[in-house]
C-alpha positions in Angstrom: 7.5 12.7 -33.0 7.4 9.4 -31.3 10.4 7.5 -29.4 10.6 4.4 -27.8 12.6 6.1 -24.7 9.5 8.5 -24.2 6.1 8.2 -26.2 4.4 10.5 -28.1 3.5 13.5 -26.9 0.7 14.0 -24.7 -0.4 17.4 -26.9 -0.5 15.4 -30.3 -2.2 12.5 -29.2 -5.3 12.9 -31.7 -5.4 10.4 -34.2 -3.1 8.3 -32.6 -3.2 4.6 -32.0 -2.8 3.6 -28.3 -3.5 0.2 -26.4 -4.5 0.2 -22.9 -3.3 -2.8 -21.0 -6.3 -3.8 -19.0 -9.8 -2.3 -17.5 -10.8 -1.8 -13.9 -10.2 1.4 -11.7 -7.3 2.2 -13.9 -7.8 0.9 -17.1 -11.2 2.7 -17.6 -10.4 6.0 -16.7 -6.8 5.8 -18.8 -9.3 4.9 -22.0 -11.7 7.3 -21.4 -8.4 10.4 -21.5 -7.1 9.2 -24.1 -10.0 9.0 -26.4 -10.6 13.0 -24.8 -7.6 13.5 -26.3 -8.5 12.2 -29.7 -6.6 9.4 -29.7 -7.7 6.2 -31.6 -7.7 3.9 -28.2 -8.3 0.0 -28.2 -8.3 -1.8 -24.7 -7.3 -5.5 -24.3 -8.1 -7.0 -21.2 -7.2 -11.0 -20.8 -10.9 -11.8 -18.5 -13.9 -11.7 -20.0 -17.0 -11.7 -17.3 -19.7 -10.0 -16.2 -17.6 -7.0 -14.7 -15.3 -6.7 -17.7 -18.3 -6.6 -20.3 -20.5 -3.8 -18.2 -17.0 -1.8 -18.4 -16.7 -2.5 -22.1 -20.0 -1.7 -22.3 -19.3 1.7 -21.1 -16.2 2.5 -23.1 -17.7 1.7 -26.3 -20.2 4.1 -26.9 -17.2 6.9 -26.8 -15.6 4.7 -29.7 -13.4 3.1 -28.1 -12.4 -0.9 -28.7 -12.8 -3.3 -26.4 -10.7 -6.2 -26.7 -12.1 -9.2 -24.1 -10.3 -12.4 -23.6 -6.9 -11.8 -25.5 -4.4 -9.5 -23.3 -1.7 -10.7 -25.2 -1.8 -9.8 -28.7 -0.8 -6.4 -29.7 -3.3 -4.5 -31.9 -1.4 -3.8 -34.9 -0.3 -0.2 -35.8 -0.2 0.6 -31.5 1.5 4.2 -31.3 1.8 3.5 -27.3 0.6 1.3 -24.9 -0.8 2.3 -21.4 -0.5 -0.8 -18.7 -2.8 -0.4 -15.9 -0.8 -2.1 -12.0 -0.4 -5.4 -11.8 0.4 -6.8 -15.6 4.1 -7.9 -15.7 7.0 -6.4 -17.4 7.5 -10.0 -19.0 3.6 -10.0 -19.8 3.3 -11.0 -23.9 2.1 -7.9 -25.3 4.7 -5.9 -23.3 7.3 -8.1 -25.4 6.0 -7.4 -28.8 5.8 -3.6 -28.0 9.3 -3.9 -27.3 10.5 -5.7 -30.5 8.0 -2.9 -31.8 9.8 -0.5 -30.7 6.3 1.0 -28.9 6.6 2.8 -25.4 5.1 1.8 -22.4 3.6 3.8 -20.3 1.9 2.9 -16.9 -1.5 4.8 -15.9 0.5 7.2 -13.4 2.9 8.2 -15.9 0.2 9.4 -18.4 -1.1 11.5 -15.4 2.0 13.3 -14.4 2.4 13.9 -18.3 -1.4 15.1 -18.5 -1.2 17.6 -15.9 -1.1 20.9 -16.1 1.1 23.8 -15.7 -0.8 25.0 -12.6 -1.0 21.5 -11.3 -0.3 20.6 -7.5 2.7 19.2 -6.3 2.9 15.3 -5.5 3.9 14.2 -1.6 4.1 10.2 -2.9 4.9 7.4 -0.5 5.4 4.1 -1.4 7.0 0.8 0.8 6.1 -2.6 1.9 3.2 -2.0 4.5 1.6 1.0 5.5 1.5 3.1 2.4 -2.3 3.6 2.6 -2.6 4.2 6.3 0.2 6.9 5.6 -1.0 8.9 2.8 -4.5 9.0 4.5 -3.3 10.3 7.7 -1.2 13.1 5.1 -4.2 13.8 3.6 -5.6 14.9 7.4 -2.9 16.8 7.9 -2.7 18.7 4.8 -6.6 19.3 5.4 -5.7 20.7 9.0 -3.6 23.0 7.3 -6.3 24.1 5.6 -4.8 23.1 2.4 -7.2 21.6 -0.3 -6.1 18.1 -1.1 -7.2 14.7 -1.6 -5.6 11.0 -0.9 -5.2 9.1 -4.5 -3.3 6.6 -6.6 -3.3 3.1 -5.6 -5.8 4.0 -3.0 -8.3 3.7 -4.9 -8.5 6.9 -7.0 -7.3 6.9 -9.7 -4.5 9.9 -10.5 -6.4 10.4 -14.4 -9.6 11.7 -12.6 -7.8 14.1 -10.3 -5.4 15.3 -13.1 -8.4 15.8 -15.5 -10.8 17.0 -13.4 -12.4 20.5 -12.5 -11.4 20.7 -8.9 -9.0 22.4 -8.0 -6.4 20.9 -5.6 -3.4 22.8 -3.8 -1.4 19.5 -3.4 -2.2 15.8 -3.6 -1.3 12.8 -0.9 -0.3 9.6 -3.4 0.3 6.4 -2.7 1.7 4.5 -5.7 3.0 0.8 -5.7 6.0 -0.3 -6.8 4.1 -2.0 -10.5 2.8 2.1 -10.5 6.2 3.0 -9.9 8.1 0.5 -12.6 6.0 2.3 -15.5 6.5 5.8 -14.5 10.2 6.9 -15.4 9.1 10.9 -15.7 7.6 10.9 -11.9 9.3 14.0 -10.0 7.6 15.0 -6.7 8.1 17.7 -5.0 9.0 15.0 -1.7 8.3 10.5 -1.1 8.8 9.0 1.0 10.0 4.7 1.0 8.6 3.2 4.4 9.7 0.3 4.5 11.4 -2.7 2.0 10.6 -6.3 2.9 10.1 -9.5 -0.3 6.9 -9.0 -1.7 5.5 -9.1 -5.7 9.2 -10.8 -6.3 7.0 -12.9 -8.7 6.3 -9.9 -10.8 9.6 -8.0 -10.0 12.0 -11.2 -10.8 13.8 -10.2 -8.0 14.4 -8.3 -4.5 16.7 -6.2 -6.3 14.5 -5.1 -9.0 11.4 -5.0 -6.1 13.8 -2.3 -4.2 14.5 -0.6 -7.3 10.9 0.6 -8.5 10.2 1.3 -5.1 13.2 3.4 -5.2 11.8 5.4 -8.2 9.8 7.8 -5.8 12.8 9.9 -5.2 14.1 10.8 -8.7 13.5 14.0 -8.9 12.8 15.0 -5.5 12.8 19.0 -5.1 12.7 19.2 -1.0 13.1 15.9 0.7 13.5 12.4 0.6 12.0 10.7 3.4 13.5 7.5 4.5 13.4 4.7 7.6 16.2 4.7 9.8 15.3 1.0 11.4 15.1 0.3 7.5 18.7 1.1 5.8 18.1 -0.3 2.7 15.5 2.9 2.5 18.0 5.2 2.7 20.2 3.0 0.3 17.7 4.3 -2.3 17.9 8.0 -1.1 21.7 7.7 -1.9 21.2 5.9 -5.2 18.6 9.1 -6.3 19.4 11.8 -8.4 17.4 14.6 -7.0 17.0 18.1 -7.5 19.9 20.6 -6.2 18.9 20.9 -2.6 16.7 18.1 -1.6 17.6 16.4 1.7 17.4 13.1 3.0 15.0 13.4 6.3 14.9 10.2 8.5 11.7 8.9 10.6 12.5 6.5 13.6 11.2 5.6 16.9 13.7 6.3 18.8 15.5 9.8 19.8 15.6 11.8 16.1 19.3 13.4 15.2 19.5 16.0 13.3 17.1 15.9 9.9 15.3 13.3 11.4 11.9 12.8 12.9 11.3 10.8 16.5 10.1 10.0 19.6 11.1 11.8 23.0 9.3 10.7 25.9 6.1 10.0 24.1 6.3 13.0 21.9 6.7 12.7 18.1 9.4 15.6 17.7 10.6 17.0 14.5 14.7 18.0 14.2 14.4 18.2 10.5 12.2 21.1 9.7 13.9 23.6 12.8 15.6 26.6 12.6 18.5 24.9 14.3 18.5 21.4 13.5 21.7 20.3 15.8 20.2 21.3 18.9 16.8 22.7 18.6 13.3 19.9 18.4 10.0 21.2 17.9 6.8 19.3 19.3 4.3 17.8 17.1 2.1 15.7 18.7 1.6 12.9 21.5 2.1 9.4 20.6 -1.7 9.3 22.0 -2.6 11.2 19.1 -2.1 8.3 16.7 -4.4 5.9 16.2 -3.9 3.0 17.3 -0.5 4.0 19.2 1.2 0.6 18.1 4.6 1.0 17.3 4.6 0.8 13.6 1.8 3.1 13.0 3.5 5.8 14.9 6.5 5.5 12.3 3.8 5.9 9.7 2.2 9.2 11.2 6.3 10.3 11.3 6.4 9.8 7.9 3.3 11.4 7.2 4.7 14.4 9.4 7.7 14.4 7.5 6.3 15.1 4.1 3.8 17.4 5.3 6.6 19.4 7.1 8.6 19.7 3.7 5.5 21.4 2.4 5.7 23.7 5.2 2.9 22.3 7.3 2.8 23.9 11.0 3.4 21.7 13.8 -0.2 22.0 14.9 -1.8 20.7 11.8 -0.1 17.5 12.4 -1.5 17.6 16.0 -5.0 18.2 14.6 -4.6 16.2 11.4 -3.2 12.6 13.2 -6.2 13.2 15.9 -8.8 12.9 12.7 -7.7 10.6 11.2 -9.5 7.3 11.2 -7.7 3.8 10.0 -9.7 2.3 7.4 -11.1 -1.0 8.3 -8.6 -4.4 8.7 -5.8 -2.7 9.9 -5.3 -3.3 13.1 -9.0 -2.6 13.9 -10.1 -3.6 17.2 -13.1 -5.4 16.9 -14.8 -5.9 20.7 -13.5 -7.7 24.6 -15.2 -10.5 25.4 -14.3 -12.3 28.8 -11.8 -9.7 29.8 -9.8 -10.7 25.8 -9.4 -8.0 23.2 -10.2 -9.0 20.0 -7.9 -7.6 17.0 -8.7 -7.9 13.2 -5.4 -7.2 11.0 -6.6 -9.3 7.8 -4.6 -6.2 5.8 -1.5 -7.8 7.2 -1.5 -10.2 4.2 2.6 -10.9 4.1 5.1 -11.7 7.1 6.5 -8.0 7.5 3.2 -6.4 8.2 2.2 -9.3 10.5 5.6 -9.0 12.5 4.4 -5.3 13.0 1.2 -6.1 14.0 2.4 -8.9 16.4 5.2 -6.4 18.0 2.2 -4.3 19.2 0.9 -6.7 21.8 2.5 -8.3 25.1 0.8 -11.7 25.5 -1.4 -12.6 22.3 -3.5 -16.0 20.7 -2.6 -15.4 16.7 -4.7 -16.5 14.1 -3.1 -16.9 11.0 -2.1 -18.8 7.1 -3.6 -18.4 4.1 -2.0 -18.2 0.6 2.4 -17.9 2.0 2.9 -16.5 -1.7 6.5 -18.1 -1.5 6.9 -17.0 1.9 9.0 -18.4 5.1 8.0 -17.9 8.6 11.3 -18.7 10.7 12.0 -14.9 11.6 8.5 -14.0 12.0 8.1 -16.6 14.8 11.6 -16.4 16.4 10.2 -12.0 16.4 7.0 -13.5 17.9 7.5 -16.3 19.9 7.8 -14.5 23.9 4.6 -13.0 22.9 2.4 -16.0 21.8 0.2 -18.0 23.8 -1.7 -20.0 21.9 -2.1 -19.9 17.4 -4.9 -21.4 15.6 -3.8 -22.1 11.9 -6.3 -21.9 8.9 -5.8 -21.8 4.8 -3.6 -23.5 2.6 -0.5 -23.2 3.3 -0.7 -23.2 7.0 2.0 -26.4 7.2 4.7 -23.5 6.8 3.5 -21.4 9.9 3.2 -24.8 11.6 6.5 -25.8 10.5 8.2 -22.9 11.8 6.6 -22.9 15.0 7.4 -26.5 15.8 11.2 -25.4 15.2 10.8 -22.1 17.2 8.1 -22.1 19.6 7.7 -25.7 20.2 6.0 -24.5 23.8 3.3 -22.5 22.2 -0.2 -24.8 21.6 -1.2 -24.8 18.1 -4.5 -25.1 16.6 -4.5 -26.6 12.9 -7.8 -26.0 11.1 -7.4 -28.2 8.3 -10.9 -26.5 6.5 -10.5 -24.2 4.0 -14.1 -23.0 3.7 -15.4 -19.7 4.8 -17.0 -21.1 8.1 -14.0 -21.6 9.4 -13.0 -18.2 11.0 -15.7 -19.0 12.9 -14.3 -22.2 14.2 -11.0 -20.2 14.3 -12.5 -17.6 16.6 -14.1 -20.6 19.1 -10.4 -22.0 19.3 -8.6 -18.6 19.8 -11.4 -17.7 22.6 -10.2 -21.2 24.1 -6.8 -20.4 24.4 -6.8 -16.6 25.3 -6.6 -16.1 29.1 -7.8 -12.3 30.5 -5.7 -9.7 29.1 -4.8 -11.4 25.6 -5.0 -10.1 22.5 -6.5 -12.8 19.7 -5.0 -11.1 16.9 -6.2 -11.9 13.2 -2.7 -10.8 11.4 -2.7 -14.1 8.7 0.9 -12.9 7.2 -0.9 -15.0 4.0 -2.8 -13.8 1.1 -7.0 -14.2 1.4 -7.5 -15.5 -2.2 -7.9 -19.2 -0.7 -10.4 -18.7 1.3 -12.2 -15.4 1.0 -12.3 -13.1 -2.5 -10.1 -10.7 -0.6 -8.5 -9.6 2.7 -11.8 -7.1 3.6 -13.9 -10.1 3.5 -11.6 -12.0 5.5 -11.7 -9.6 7.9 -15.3 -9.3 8.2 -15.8 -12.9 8.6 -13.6 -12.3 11.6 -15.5 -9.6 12.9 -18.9 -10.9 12.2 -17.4 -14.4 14.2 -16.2 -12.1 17.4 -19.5 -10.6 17.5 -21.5 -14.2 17.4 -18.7 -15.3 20.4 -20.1 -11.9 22.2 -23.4 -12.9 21.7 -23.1 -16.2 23.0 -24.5 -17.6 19.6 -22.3 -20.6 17.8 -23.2 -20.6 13.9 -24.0 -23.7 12.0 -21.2 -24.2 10.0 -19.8 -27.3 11.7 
């Protein structure tokens, strides 16, 4: 039987007719289980280059149909459709399934209904920044435990292969976004954790309202603990708005001293009062905020998260030790890229929206910021009244670097300013020259844009490595011809 409310069953799928909304890292895998399954699957997907036809190349010798260059027409007779992250809710074909009366399911929905009755709890963290960095350094800690478990979802791998997969897996570190988390109404994991809520997507979401509400998806369901920001209340707004399983608890992460069912910092120790014997006056020692790396202050509330969820499972207090003092931050996030003259030099192109710059600029006492790009609807007023003590010089590249200017003449009239009006690639470069200018010994020229890439560069990693590649050339003593 089929219902609008909840799809077919995932058992009776042969024969079926089911559309998957879009191809990539998603898309692909979410075609190829379904057609496993038996199901009669087309996939419509609204681009139509090179990448798109190599992956339609690749689906159609299994039988399945490829549909290039019309995402918005609804094969006729579609059972279900199956929306990779990223297409809107207001997205055409999503409005005639609707009027169909056809179910929507996002990718990470058809894996939690795919897996299997033996299959390894979820520890899922979502938020605003840090969500990757977070469910990585789980993933180090679970390892340190000795558990077998692997980092997936909107990392980069996708939940379908894990779920369908041989390997065997005693529980999983996800990340999911909040477009992952809008299409998934069955999600239960055994803990999430919400890191942070700041305006983001509101383009796709309609509102900050309905932004904080997917986000807040991660804890229906909760069995053990919902894991929330205490410097964030609107986090555990969403814990109180959940309806979770008969004993689940709210656990809170902050920087400060932790109270009881919390997670802190004492005297440079991260300290767990949450998962204790006697949580009203007993703290047990996890690590040192040395262990985390880098030590800044909003990456230690992501390895408190971390310890928080891994705690819940029953993690011991020395597998978080050993599991933060793996773990390596992937590239562009707050990555320190080399001193020259006595200046460090500090790529965080990942910071591509105001809340994640403001934690990146927070880390440093005196710093030269290099920022703009695409603002994405943004303001920059708070950011620079957060940021202003600490600045002493910015250089401004990308489109809509007016704004940042704007807000800086109101705020931090003082602070020099640098205004790059090129928007080609050469200018980090140029960017770099100015920032090296401007720093004094003992400055931090920080590359935390609080814009999206897409003006300049195809995406924040490339961005970042232009950065690098232009601090390397300044340590070198070359200048590149791209005057």
């Amino acid at each position: 039987m089929t219902s609008p409310a909840t799809g077919p069953d995932v058992t009776d799928l042969a024969g079926r007719r089911v559309t998957v909304a879009g191809l990539g890292v998603s898309g692909v895998p979410a075609a190829r289980a379904l057609r496993g399954l038996g199901a009669e699957v087309t996939v419509v997907n609204g681009s139509d280059g090179e990448p798109q036809r190599a992956q339609a190349a690749e689906l159609e010798p299994l039988g399945i149909t490829v549909r290039l260059g019309d995402g918005d027409t609804l094969p006729e007779g579609t059972e279900l459709v199956v929306t990779t992250p990223g297409w809107k809710p207001t997205s055409p074909l999503f409005l005639a399934a609707a009027e169909a009366g056809v179910p929507v399911w996002g990718d990470v929905e058809l894996a939690w209904r795919l897996r299997g009755v033996d299959a390894p709890p979820w520890l899922a963290v979502t938020g605003t920044n840090g969500k990757t960095t977070t469910v990585r350094m789980l993933a180090c800690i679970l390892e340190a435990a000795g558990l077998r478990t692997a980092a997936v979802g909107n990392i980069g791998v996708s939940l379908l292969d894990i779920v369908l997969g041989d390997e065997p897996y005693d529980v999983l570190a996800v990340e999911l976004s909040s477009y992952q988390l809008h299409w998934a109404p069955s999600l239960r994991a055994h803990s999430g954790a919400v890191l942070n809520l700041a305006p983001d997507h509101l383009d796709w979401h309609g509102s900050m309202a309905a932004y904080a509400a997917d986000k807040g998806r991660i804890y229906e369901g909760n069995q053990v603990a919902c894991v929330y920001n205490v410097a964030d209340p609107a986090t555990e707004d969403l814990v109180r708005a959940a309806d979770v399983e008969e004993g689940c608890r709210a656990i809170g992460f902050t920087l400060g001293t932790p109270g009881p069912s919390q997670l802190g910092v004492v005297e440079n120790i991260l300290v767990d009062r949450a998962f204790v014997a006697n949580r009203q006056k007993q703290a047990q020692e996890l690590a040192e905020v040395s262990d985390v790396n880098p030590p800044a202050p909003h990456n230690i509330a992501n390895a408190l998260a971390a310890a928080a969820l891994a705690r819940a499972y029953g993690v011991p207090p020395a597998a978080v030790r050993d599991g933060l003092r793996a773990f390596r931050p992937d590239p562009h996030r707050v990555e320190h890229v080399a001193d020259v003259g006595g200046v460090a030099y500090v790529d965080d192109s990942k910071a591509t929206n105001t809340h994640a710059a403001e934690a990146s600029l927070g880390a440093y006492e005196h710093i030269v910021w290099i920022a703009g790009g695409l603002a994405k609807g943004a303001t920059f007023d708070e950011l620079v009244v957060s940021a202003a003590k600490r600045l002493r010089g910015v250089v401004l590249i990308g489109a809509d670097r007016a704004l940042i200017r704007e807000a800086l003449a109101r705020h931090a009239a003082d602070v020099p300013v640098v205004d790059l009006e090129r928007t080609d690639t050469g200018a980090m470069a140029a960017a770099v020259r100015e920032a090296a200018r401007l720093a004094r010994p003992g400055d931090t020229v920080l590359m935390a844009p609080a814009c999206a890439s897409m003006d300049m560069f195809v995406n924040y990693n490339k961005r970042g490595d232009a950065f690098a590649a232009a601090v390397h050339d300044l340590a070198s003593g070359r200048v590149p011809d791209d005057r």
